[in-house]
LOMI-357225 format. One record per residue (C-alpha): x, y, z; residue in one letter. Coordinates in steps of 0.1 Angstrom, whole numbers, padded with zeros to 4 digits, always signed. Example, Ala and Ser with C-alpha at 12.3 -4.5 7.8 and 13.67 -1.06 7.14 Angstrom:
2
+0123-0045+0078A +0137-0011+0071S 
***
This chain:
150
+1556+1757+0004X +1582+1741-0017X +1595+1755-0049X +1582+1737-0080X +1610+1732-0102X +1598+1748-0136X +1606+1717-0161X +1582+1697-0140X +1557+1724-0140X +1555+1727-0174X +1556+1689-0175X +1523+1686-0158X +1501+1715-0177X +1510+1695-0211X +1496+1663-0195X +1467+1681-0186X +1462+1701-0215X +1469+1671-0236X +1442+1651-0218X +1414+1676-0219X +1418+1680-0258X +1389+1656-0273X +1407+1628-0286X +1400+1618-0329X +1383+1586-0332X +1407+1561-0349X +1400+1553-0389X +1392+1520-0398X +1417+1502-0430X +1394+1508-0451X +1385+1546-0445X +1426+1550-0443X +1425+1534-0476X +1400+1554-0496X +1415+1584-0482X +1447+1577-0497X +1433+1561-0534X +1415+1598-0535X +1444+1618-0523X +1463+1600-0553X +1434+1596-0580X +1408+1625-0565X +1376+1618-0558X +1355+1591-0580X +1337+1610-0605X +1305+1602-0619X +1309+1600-0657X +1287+1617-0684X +1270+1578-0694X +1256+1590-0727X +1293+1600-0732X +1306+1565-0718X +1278+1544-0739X +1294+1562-0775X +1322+1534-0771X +1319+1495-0771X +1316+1480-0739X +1353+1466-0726X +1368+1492-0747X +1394+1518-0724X +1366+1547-0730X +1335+1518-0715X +1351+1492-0694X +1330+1466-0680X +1321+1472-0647X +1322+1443-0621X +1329+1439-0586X +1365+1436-0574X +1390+1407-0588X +1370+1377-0583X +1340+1395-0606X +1369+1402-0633X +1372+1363-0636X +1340+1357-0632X +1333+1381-0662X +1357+1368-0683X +1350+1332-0677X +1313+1336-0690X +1319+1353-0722X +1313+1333-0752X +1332+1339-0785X +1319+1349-0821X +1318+1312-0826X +1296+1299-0800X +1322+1285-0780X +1334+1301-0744X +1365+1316-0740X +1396+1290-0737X +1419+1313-0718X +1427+1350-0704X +1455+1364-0686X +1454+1404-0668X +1477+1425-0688X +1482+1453-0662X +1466+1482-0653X +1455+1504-0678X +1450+1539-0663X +1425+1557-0648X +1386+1551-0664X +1359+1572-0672X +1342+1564-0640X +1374+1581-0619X +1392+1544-0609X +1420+1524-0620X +1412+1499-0652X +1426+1464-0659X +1436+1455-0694X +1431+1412-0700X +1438+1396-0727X +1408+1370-0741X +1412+1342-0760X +1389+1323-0786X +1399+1294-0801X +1389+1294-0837X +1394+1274-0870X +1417+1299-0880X +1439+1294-0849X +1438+1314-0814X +1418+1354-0816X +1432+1377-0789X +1409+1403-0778X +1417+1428-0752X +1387+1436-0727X +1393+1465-0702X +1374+1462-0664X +1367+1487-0636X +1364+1465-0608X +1354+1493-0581X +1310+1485-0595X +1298+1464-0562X +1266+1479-0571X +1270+1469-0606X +1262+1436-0624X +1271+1437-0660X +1246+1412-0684X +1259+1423-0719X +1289+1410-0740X +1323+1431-0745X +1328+1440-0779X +1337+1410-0800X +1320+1382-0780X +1286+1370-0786X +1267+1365-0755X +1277+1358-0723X +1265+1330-0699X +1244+1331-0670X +1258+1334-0632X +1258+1300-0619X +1239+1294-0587X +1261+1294-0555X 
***
């Protein structure tokens, strides 16, 4: 029998003792991605909502909930001002933190036209709610339109 050179030897019980380990199954994106928005943020935490209702809805403290950017404009685009008449215009600020509900916040700016000349308002949004759909005004607006019909 031939000597087996030791490098090689060792070689071949990592292959095998590599191949016998069970292997992990792969993360999707988006589990990858949750993982990392909690490693940085925590977990999402449910809020205290008789705690979150004490403020006016759109406020930092009880930001409108809606479902990822598309609901922010959608949101927005559907309020109607103090003076009956829909918004003209709004533009996203930035982020504004981390909201009561445990996720990142947007600040927009809202705009009414009025006799008096342009109101800005500034309305805050968690848009992490897919299983959300906010029907009530922010603080300052009147009412706010129905969802159109796709």
């Amino acid at each position: 029998m031939k000597p087996i050179h030791l490098p090689v030897f060792v070689f071949a019980l990592s292959l095998i003792a590599c191949s016998s380990q069970p292997q992990p199954q792969e993360k999707s994106s988006e589990d990858e991605l949750t993982d990392a928005l909690a490693a940085v943020f925590g977990e999402r935490k449910k809020p205290d909502m008789k705690m979150v209702e004490k403020y006016p809805l759109g406020t930092a403290e009880n930001p409108v909930r809606v479902t990822m950017p598309i609901g922010q404009r959608d949101y927005l685009s559907r309020l109607v001002c103090s003076n009956g008449e829909q918004v003209s215009a709004f533009a996203r600020e930035g982020s504004a933190g981390i909201g009561p509900y445990g996720s990142m916040i947007d600040s927009y700016t809202v705009i009414c036209d009025t006799y008096q000349g342009a109101v800005e308002h500034t309305v805050y949004l968690d848009m992490y709610h897919g299983d959300y759909e906010e029907t009530r005004p922010a603080q300052g607006f009147k009412a706010l339109l129905p969802q159109k019909n796709n």
